[in-house]
C-alpha positions in Angstrom: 0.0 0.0 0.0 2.7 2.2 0.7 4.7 1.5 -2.1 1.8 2.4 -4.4 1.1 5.6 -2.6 4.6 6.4 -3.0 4.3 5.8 -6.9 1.1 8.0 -7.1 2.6 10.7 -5.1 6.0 10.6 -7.9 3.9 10.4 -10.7 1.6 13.8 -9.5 5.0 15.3 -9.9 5.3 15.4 -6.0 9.1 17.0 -4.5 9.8 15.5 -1.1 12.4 16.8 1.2 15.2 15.8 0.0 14.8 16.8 -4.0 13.8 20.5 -2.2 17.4 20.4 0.0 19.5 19.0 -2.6 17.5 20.1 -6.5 16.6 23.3 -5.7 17.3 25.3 -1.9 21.5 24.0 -2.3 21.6 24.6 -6.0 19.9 27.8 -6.0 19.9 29.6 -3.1 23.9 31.2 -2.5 24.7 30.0 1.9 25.8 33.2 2.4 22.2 35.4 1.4 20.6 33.2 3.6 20.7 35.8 6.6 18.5 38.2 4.2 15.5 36.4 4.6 16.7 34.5 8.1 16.6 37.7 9.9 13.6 39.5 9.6 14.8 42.9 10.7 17.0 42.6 7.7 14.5 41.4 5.1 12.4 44.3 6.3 15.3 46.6 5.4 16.2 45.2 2.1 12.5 45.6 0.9 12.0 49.0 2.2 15.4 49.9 0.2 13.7 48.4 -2.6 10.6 50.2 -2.2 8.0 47.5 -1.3 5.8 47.9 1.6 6.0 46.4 5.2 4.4 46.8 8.3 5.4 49.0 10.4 8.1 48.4 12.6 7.4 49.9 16.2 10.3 48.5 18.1 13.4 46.6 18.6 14.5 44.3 21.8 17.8 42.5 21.5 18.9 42.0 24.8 17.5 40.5 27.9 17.9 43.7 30.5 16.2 45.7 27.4 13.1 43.5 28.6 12.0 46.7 31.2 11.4 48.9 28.4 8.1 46.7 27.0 6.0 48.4 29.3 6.7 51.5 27.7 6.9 50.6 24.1 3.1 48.6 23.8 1.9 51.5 26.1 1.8 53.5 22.7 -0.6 50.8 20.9 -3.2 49.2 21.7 -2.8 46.4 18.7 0.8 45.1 18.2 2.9 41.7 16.8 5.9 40.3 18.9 8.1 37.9 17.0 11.1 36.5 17.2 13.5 38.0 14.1 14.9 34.6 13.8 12.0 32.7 14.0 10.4 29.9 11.8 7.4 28.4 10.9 5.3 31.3 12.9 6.6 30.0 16.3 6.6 32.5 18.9 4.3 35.1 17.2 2.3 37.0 19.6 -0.2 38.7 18.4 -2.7 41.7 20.9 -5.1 43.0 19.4 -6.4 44.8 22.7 -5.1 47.0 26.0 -6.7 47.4 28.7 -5.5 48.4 32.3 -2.5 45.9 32.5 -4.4 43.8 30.7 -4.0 42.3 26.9 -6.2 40.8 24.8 -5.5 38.1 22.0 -7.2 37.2 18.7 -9.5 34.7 20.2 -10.2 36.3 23.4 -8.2 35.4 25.9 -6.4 37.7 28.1 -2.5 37.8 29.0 -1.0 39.7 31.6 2.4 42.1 31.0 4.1 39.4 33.2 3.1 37.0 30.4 4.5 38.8 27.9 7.6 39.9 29.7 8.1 35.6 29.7 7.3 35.6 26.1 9.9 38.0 25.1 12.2 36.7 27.9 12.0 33.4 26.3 12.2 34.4 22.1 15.6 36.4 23.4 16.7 32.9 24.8 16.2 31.6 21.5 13.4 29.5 22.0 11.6 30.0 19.0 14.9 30.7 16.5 16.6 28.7 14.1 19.0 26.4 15.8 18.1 27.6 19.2 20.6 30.3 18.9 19.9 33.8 20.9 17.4 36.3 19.0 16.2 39.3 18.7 12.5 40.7 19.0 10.9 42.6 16.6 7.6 44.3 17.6 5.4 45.4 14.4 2.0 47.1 13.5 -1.1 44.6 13.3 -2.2 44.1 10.3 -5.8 45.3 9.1 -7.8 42.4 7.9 -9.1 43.2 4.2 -12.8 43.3 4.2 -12.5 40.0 1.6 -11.4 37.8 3.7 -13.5 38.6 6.9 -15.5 35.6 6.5 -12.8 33.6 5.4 -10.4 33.6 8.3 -10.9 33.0 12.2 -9.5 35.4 14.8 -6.5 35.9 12.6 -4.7 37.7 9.3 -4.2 35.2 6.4 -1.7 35.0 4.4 -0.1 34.1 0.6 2.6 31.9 -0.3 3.6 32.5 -3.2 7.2 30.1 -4.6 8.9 31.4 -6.9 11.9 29.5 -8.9 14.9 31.7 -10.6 12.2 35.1 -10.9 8.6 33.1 -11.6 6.3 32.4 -9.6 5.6 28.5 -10.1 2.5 28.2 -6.8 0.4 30.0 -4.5 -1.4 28.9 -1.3 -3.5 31.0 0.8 -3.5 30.4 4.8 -6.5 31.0 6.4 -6.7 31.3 10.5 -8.4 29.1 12.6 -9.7 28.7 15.9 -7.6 25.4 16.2 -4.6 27.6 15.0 -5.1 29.9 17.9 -5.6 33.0 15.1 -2.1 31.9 13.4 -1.8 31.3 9.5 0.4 28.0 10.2 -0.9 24.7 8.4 0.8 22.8 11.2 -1.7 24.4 13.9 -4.7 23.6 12.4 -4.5 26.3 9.6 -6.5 26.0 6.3 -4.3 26.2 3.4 -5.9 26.4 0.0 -4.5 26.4 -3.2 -4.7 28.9 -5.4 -5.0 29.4 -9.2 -1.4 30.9 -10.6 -3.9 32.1 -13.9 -6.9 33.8 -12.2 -6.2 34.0 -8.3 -9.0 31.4 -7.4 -9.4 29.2 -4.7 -8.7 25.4 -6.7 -8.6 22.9 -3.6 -8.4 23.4 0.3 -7.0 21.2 3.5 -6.9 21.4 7.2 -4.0 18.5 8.9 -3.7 17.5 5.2 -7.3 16.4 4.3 -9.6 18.0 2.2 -12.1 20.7 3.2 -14.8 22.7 1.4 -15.8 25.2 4.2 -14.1 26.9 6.8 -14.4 25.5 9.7 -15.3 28.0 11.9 -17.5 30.3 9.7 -18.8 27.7 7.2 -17.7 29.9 4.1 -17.5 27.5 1.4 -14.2 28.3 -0.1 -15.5 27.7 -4.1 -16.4 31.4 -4.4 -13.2 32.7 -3.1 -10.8 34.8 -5.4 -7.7 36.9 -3.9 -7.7 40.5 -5.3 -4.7 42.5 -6.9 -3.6 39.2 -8.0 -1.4 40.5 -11.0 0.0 43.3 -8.5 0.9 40.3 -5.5 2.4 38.0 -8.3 4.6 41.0 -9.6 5.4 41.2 -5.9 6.7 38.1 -5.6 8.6 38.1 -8.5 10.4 41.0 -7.6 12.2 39.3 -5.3 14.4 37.6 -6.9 16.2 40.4 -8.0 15.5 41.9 -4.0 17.5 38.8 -2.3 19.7 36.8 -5.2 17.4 34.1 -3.9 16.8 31.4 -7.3 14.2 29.2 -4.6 12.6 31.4 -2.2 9.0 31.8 -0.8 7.5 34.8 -0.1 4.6 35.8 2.5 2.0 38.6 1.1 -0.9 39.5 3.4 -3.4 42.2 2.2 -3.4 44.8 4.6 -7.3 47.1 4.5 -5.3 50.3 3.7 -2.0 49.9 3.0 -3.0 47.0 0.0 -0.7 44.1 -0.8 2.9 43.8 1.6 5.8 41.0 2.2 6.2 40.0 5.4 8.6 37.4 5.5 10.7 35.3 2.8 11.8 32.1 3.2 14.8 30.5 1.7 14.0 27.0 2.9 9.8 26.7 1.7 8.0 23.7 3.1 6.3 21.2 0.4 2.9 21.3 2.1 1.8 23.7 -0.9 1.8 21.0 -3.3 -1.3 19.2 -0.8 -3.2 22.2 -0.8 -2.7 22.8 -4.5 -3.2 18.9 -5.0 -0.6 19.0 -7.3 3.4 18.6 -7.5 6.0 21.2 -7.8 8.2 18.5 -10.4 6.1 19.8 -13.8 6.4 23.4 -12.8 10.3 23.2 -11.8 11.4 21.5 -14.5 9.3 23.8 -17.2 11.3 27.0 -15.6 14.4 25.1 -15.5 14.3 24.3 -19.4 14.2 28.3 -20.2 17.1 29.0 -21.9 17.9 32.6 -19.9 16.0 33.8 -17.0 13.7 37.0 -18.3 14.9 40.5 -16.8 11.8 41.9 -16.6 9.5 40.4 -13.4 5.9 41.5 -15.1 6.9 39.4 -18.4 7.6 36.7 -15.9 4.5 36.9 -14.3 2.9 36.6 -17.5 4.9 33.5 -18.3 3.8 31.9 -15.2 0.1 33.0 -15.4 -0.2 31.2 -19.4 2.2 28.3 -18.1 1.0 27.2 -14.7 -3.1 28.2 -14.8 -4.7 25.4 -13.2 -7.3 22.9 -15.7 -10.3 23.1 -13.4 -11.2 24.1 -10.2 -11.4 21.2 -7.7 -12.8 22.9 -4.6 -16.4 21.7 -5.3 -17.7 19.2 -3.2 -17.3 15.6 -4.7 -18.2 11.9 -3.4 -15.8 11.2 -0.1 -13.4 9.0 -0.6 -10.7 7.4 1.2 -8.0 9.3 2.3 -5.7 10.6 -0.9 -2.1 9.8 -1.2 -2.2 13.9 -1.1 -2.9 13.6 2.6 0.1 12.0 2.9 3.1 14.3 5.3 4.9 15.0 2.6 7.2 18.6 4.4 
């Protein structure tokens, strides 16, 4: 049984974990532009030198007597992000979007104390929450504003795009939608819906919570078959543009859609996970190797885009409800 799931899941064109190391994040991505996207305060930089919009950054900690001056900073605003600047994966992301008298208020309703907070910081400067466990830094940004599209599509929470893109083009998008069972995160591995999305038209194409399939959100029953993100030519060209931003040939980028500022990165990864090929049900193999056979890599990112939008448009749109079935090689782990 195994074996033949294992044959279905090569055959969809699939890339496990180690074709991703070896094929495309050692051959393509440079070891020593890996700290552009590793450290967050630095990617935030490099795309405000390059003109793309962040959020807001409202403060820096980096050292554990600096921890007395949180008081002070979050006084100023009553919503705010803590996260590590090393961080991955969305661990140690806290996110207030509420003050009150000592008191703070999270996504889903829950209330923390400063003490709490003070721990949380305490324990991201340890390194906790940062790649290799090595001592971080905190960054503390501006919440962002939900766009009024995605109200009924995401729980207590911001969602977010993924967008890969390979040597400049954009090869596959998944939206992450927040749950109640991701505590108001946008992270697949906390209970997170991620659904694919159409590379051509920006549709929703196929959806999955813990790697089985799903037609509504489950905690506002939006069925996800109407669901189209907007700007999608501008967040494509976004995503393309950085490639020339980092060096980076294999990089995701994170886009959220923020109510007034419009479309913004807020993180890039050098090392994607694979979990966007369940939520697009389909492999990354077809889409790697069609990029890979282009003789020169096109200098301008909007005639990329374009490429990417003729090449990789999905054949049909699967999020429909069907006849269950038994669970898909798809809902395989394959990151």
């Amino acid at each position: 049984m195994l074996l033949t799931s294992v044959k279905r899941l090569r055959s969809m064109g699939i890339i496990g974990m180690n074709q991703r190391n070896f094929g495309l994040v050692a051959r393509y991505n440079p070891r020593h532009l890996y700290p552009l996207v590793d450290d967050k305060l630095k990617t935030k930089y490099l795309a405000q030198q390059a003109g793309i919009t962040v959020p807001e950054l409202l403060g820096t900690l980096r050292y554990h007597h600096d921890v007395r001056k949180l008081k002070g900073i979050l006084s100023n605003y009553q919503q705010f992000v803590i996260k590590p600047v090393k961080g991955s994966g969305g661990k140690g992301i806290l996110v207030i979007v509420e003050q009150d008298h000592n008191f703070y208020y999270k996504p889903s309703g829950d209330t923390v104390k400063l003490s709490h907070i003070e721990r949380h910081v305490s324990n991201i400067l340890s390194g906790l929450h940062s790649l290799g466990g090595k001592p971080d830094s905190v960054m503390i940004e501006s919440l962002i504003q939900i766009d009024p599209i995605f109200v009924d599509y995401s729980y207590e929470g911001i969602p977010d795009l993924r967008v890969i893109v390979l040597k400049g083009y954009p090869v596959m998008a998944m939206l992450r939608l927040a749950t109640h069972a991701s505590d108001g995160r946008a992270n697949l591995h906390q209970g997170a819906v991620g659904v694919g999305i159409d590379i051509g038209t920006g549709e929703a194409l196929h959806a999955v919570q813990y790697g089985n399939p799903v037609y509504f959100h489950p905690d506002t029953r939006k069925p996800f078959s109407n669901l189209t993100v907007p700007h999608w030519d501008k967040l494509l060209k976004l995503a393309a543009a950085c490639y020339e931003m980092t060096g980076l040939g294999y990089l995701g980028v994170d886009i959220v859609l923020d109510r007034d500022q419009g479309p913004m990165i807020i993180e890039l990864n050098a090392r994607p996970g694979l979990s966007i090929q369940v939520a697009n049900f389909a492999g990354l193999a077809p889409r790697v190797a069609i990029v890979e056979a282009l003789d020169q890599v096109d200098p301008d990112p909007r005639s990329r885009v374009e490429f990417s939008r003729r090449n990789f448009a999905a054949i049909r749109n699967l999020i429909r409800p069907r006849r269950r079935t038994a669970k898909s090689a798809f809902a395989m782990p394959v990151n």
